[in-house]
N, C-alpha and C positions, 0 to 999 in steps of 0.2 A: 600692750592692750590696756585701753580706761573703761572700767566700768562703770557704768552709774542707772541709779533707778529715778522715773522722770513718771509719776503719776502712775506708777503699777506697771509701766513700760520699761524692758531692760535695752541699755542704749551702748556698744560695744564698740569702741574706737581704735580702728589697726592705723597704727602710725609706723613709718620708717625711716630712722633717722630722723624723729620729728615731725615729719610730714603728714598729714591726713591724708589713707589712700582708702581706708574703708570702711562705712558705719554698721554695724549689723544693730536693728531695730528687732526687738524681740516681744511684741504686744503683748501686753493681760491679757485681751484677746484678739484671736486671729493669729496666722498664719507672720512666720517670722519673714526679713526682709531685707534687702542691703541697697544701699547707696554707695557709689562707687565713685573716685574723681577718677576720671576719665583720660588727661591729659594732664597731669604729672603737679598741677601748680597749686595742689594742697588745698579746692575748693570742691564740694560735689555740683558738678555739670549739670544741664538743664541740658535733654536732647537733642532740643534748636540751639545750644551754644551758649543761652544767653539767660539770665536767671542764677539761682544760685543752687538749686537742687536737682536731683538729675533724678532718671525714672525709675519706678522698685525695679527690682532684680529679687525674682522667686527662687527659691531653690527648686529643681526640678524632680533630681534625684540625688543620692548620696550613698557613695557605698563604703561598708563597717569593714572591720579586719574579720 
């Protein structure tokens, strides 16, 4: 995991074997977020396919130990 801070914004990169599979965005403000590559080739997807960013993903729920 890379962490880094981008204007007050915490920006969390899950890689595997190098590969970008998952951005978790974590706003100054608002509600945290993820971007997801969808189809394995190390890009976040666009929902139509095409583009370079794919749609938020909310967390909905989360359960603690």
């Amino acid at each position: 995991m890379t962490t880094r801070e981008v204007d007050g914004d915490r920006i969390e990169e899950y890689r595997v074997q190098g590969q970008l599979h998952v951005v978790k965005v974590t706003p100054r403000r608002g509600p945290t977020y993820y971007l997801v590559d969808r189809n394995g080739d190390g890009r976040l997807d666009s929902s139509e396919g095409e583009g370079t960013v794919s749609p938020v993903m909310w967390k909905l729920f989360e359960w603690g130990n």
